[in-house]
DSSP file (Angstrom, degrees, kcal/mol; ACC not computed):
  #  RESIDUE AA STRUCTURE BP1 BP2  ACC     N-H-->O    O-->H-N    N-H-->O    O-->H-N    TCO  KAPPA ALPHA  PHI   PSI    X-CA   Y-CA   Z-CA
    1    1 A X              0   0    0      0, 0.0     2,-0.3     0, 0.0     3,-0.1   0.000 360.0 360.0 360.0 143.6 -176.1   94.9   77.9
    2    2 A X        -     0   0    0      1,-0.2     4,-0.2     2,-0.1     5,-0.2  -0.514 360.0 -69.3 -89.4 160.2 -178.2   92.9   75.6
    3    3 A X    >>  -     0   0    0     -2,-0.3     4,-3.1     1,-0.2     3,-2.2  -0.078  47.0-137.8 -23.5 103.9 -178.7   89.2   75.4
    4    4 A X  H 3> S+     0   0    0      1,-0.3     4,-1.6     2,-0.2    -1,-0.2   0.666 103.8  54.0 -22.2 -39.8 -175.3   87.9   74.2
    5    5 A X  H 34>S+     0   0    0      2,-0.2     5,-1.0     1,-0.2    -1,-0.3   0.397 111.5  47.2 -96.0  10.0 -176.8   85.5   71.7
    6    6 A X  H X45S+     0   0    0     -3,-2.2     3,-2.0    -4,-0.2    -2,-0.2   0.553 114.8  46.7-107.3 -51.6 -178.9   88.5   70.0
    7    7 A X  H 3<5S+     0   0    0     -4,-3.1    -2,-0.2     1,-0.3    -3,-0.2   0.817 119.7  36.0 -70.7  -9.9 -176.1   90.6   69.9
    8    8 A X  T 3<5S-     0   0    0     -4,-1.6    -1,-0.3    37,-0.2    18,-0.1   0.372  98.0-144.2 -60.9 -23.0 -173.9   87.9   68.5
    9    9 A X  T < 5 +     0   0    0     -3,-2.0     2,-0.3     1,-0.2    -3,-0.2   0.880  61.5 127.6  10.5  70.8 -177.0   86.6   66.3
   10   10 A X      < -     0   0    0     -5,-1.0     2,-0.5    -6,-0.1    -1,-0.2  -0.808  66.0-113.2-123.1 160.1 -175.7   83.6   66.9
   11   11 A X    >   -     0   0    0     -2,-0.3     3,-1.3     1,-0.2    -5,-0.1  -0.669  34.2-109.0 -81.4 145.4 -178.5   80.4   68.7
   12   12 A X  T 3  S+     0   0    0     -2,-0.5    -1,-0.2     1,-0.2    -7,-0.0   0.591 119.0  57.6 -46.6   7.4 -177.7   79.3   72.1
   13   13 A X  T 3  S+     0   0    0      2,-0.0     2,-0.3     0, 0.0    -1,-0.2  -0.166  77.5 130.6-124.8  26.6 -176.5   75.7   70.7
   14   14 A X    <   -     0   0    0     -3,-1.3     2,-0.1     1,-0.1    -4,-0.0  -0.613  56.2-131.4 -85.6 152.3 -174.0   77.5   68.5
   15   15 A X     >  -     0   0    0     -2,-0.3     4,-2.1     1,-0.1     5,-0.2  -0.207  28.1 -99.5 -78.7-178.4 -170.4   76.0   68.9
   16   16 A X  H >> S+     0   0    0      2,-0.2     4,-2.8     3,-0.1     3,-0.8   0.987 124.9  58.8 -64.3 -55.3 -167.1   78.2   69.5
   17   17 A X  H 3> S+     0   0    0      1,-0.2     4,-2.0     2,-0.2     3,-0.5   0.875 114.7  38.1 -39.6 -65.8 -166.3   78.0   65.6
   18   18 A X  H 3> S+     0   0    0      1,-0.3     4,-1.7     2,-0.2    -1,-0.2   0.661 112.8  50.7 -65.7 -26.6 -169.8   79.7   65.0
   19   19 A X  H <X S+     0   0    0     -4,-2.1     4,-3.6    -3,-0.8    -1,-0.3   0.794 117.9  42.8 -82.2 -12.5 -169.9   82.1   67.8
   20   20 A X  H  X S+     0   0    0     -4,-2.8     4,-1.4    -3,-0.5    -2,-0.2   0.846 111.0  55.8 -65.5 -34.2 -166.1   83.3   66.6
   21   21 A X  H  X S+     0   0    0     -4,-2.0     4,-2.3    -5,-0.4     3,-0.3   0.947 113.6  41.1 -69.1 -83.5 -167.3   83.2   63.1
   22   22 A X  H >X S+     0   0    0     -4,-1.7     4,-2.4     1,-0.2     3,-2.2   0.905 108.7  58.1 -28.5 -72.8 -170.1   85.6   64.3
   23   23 A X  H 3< S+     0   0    0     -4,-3.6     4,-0.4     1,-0.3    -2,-0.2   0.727 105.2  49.9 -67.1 -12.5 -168.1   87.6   66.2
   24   24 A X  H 3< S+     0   0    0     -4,-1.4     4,-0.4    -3,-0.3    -1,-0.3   0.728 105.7  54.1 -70.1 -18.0 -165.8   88.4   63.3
   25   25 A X  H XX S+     0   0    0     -4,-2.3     3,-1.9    -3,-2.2     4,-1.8   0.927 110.6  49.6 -65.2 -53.5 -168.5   89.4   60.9
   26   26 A X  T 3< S+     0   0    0     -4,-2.4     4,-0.5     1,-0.3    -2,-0.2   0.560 104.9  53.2 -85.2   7.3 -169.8   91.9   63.5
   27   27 A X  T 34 S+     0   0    0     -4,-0.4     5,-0.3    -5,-0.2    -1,-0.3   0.453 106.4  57.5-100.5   2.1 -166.5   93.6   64.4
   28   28 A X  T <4 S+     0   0    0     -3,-1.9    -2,-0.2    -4,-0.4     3,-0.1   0.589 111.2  42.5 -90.3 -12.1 -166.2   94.2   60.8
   29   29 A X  S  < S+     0   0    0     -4,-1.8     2,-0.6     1,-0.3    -2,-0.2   0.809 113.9  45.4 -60.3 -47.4 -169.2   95.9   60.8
   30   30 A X  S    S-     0   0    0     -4,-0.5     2,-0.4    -5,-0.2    -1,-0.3  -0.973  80.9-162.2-117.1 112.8 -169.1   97.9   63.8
   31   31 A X     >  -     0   0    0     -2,-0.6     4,-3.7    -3,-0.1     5,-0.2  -0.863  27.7-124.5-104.6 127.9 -165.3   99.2   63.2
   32   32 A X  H  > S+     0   0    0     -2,-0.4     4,-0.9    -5,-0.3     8,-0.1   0.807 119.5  59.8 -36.7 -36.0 -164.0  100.7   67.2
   33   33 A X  H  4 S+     0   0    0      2,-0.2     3,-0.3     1,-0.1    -1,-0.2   0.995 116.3  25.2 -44.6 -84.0 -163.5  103.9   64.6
   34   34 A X  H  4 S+     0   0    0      1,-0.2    -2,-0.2     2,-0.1     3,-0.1   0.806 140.7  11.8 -42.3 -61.8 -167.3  104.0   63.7
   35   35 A X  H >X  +     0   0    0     -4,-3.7     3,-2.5     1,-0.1     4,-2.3  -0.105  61.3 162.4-137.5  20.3 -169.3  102.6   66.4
   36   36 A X  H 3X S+     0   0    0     -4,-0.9     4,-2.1    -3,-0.3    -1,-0.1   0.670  77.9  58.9 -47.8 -57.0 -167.0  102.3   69.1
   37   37 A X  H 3> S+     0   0    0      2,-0.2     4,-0.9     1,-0.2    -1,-0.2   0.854 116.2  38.5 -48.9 -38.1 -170.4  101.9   71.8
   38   38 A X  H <> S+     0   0    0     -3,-2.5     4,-3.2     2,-0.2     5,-0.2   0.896 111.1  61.8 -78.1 -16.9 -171.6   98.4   69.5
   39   39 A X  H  X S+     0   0    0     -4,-2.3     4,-0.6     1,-0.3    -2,-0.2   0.899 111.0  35.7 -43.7 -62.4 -167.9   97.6   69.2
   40   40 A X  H  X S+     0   0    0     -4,-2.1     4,-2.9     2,-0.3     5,-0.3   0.757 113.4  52.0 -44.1 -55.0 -167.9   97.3   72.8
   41   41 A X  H >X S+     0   0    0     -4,-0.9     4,-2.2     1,-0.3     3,-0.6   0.977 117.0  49.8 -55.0 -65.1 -171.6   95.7   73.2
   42   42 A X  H 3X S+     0   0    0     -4,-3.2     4,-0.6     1,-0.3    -2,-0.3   0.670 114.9  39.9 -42.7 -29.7 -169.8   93.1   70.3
   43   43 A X  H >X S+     0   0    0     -4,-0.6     4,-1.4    -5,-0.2     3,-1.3   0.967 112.9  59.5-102.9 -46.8 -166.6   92.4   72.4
   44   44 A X  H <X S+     0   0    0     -4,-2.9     4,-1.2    -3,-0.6     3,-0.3   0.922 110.0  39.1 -48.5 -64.2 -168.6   92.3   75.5
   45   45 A X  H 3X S+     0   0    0     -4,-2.2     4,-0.6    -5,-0.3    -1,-0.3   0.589 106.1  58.3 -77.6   6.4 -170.6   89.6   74.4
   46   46 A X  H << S+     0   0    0     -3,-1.3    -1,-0.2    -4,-0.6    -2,-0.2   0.840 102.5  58.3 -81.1 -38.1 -168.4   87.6   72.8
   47   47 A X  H  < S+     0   0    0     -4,-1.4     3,-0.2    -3,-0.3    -2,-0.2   0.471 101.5  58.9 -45.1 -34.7 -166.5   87.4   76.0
   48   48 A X  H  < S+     0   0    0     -4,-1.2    10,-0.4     1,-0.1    -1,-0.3   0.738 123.5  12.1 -87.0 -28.7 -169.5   86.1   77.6
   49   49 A X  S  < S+     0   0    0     -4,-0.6    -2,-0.2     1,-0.1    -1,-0.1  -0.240  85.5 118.4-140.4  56.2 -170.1   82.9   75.4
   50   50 A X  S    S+     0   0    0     -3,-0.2     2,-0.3   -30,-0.0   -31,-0.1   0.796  79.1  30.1 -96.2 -15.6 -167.1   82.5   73.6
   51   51 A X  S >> S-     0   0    0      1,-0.2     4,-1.8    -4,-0.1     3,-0.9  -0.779  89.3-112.5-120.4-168.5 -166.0   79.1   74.9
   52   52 A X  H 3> S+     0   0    0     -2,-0.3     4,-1.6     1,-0.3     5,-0.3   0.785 121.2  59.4 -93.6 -19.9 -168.8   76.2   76.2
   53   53 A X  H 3> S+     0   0    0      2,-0.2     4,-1.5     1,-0.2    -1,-0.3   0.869 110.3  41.0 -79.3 -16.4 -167.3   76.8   79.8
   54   54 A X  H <> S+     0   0    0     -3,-0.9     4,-3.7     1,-0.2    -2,-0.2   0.727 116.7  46.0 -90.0 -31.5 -168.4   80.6   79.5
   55   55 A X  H  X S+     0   0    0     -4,-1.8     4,-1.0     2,-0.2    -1,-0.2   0.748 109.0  54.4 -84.4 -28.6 -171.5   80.0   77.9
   56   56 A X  H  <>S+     0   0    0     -4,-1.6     5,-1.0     2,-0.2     4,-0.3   0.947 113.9  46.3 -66.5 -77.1 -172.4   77.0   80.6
   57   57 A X  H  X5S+     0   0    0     -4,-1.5     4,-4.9     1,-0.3     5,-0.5   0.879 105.7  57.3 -21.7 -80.6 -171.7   79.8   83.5
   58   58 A X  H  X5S+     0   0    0     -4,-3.7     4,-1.7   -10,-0.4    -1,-0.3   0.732 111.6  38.8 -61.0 -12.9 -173.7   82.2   81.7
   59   59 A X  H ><5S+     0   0    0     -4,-1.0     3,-0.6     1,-0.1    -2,-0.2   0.845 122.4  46.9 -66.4 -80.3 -177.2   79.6   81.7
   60   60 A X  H 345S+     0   0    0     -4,-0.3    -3,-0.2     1,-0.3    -2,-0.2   0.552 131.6  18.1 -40.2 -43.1 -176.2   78.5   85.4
   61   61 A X  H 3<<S-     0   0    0     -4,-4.9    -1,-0.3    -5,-1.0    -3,-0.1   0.882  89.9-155.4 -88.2 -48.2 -175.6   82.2   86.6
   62   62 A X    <<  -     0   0    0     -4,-1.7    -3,-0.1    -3,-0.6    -4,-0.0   0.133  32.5 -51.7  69.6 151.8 -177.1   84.4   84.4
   63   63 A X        -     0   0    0      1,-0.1     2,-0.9    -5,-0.1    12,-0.1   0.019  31.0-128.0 -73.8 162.3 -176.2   88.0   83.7
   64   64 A X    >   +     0   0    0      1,-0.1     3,-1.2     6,-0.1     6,-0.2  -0.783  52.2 162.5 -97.5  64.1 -175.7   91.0   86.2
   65   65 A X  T 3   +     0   0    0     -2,-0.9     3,-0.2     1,-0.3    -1,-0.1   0.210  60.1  67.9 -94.3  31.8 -178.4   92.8   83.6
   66   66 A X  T 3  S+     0   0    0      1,-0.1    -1,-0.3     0, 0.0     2,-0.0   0.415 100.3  49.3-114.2  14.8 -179.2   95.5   86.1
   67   67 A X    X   +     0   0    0     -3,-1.2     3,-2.4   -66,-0.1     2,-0.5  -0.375  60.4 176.3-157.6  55.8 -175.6   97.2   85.9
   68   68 A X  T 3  S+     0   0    0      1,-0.3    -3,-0.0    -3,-0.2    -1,-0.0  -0.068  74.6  55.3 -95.4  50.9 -174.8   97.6   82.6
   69   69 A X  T 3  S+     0   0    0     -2,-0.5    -1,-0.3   -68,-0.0     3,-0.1   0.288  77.4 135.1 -98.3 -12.6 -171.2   99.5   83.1
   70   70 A X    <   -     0   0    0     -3,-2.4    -6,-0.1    -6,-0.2    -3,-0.1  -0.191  67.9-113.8 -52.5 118.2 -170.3   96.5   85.2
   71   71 A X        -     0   0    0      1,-0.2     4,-0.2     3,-0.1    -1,-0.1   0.084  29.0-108.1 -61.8 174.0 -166.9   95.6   84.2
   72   72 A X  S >> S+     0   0    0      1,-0.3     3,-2.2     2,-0.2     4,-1.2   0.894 115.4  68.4 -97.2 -32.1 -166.8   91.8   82.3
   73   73 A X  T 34 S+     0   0    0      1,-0.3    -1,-0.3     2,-0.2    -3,-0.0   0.917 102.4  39.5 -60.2 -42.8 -165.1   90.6   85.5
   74   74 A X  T 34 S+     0   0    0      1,-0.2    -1,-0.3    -3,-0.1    -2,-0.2   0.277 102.8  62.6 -68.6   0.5 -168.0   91.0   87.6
   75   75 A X  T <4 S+     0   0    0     -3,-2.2     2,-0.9     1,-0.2    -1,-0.2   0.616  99.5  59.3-117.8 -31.0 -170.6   89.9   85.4
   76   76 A X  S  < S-     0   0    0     -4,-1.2    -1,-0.2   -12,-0.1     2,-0.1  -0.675  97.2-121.1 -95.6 108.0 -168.8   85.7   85.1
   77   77 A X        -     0   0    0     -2,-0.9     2,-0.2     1,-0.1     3,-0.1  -0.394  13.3-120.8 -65.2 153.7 -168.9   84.5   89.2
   78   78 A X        -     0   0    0      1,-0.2    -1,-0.1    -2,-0.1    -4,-0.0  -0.544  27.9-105.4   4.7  91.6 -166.2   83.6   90.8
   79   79 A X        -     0   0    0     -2,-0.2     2,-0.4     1,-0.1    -1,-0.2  -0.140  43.5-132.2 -51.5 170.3 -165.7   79.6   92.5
   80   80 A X        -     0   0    0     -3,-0.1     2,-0.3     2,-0.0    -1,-0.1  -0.947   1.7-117.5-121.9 121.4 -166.1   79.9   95.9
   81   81 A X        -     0   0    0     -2,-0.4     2,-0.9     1,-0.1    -2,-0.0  -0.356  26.1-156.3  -4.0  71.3 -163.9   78.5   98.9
   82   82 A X        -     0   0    0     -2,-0.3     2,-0.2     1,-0.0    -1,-0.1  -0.630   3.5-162.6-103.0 106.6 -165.9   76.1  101.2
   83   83 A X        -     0   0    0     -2,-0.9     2,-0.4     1,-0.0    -1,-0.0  -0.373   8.8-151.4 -41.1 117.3 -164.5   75.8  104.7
   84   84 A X        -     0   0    0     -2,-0.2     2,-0.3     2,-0.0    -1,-0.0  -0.915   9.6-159.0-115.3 161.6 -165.8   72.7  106.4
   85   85 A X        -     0   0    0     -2,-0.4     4,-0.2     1,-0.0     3,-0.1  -0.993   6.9-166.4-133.3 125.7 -166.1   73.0  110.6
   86   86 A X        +     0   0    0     -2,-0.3     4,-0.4     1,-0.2    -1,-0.0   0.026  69.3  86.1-127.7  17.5 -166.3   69.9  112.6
   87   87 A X  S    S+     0   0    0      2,-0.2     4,-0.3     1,-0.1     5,-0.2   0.775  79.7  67.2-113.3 -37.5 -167.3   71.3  115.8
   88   88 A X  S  > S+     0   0    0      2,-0.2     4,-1.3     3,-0.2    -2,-0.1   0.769 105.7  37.8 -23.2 -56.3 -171.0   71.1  114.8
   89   89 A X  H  > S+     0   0    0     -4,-0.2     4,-2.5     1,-0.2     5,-0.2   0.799 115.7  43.9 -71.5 -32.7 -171.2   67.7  114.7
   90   90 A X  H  > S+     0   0    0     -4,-0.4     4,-0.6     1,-0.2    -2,-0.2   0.494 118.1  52.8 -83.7  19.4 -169.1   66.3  117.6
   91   91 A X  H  > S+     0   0    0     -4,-0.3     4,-2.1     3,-0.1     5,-0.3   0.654 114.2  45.8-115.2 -49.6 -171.0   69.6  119.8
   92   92 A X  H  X S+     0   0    0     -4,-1.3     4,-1.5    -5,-0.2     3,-0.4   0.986 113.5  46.6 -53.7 -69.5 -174.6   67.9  118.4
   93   93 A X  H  X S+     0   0    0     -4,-2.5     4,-1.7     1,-0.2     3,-0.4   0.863 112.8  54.7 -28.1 -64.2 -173.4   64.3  119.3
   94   94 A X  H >< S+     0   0    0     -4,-0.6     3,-0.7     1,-0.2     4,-0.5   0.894 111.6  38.6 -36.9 -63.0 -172.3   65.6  122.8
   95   95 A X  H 3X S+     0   0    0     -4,-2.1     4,-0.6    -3,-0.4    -1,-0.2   0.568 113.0  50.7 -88.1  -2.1 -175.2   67.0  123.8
   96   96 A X  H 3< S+     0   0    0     -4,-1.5    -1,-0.2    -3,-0.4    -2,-0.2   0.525 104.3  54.8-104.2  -7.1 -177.8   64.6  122.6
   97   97 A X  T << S+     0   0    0     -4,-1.7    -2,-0.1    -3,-0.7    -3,-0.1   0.468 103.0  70.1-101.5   6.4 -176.2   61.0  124.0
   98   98 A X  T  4 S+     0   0    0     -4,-0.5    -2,-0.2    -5,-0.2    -3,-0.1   0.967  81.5  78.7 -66.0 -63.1 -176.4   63.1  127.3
   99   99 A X     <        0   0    0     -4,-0.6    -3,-0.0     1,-0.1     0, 0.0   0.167 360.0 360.0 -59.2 167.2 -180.2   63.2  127.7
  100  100 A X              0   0    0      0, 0.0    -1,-0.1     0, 0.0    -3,-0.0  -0.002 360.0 360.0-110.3 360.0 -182.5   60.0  129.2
């Protein structure tokens, strides 16, 4: 897939209004009928920066650009779970107020 903000031709500092505003121009261009493959490129990237949290992700993350069948769920991570383990510290403590 190409750069979201080319295929959009929208700047990276565009707001929501302006990348929606884009994206309507260019699905009236590329009718699903017509062009069904830019339709797709169009929907696809709109999907990637249409609101500031999507667009934030994609600088922080960046694209999955080596896998470009990759369904749009895979391409915006995921939070991740963080376990904390407490046995690491009181096991360090232990064995280091032992020693002379």
């Amino acid at each position: 897939m190409l750069y979201p903000y080319l295929t959009l031709d929208v700047p990276e500092t565009a707001t929501d209004e302006e990348v929606r505003r884009a994206y309507l121009q260019k699905i009236r261009i590329y009718s699903p009928e017509q062009s069904p493959d830019e339709f797709q490129r169009v929907c696809e990237a709109y999907e990637l920066i249409k609101t500031e949290l999507a667009r934030t992700r994609l600088h922080l993350f960046g694209m999955r650009g080596n896998n470009p069948g990759a369904p749009m769920a895979d391409l915006v991570p995921k939070p991740v779970t963080v376990e904390r383990h407490r046995a690491g510290v009181t096991l360090w403590i232990e064995t280091n107020t032992n020693q002379p």
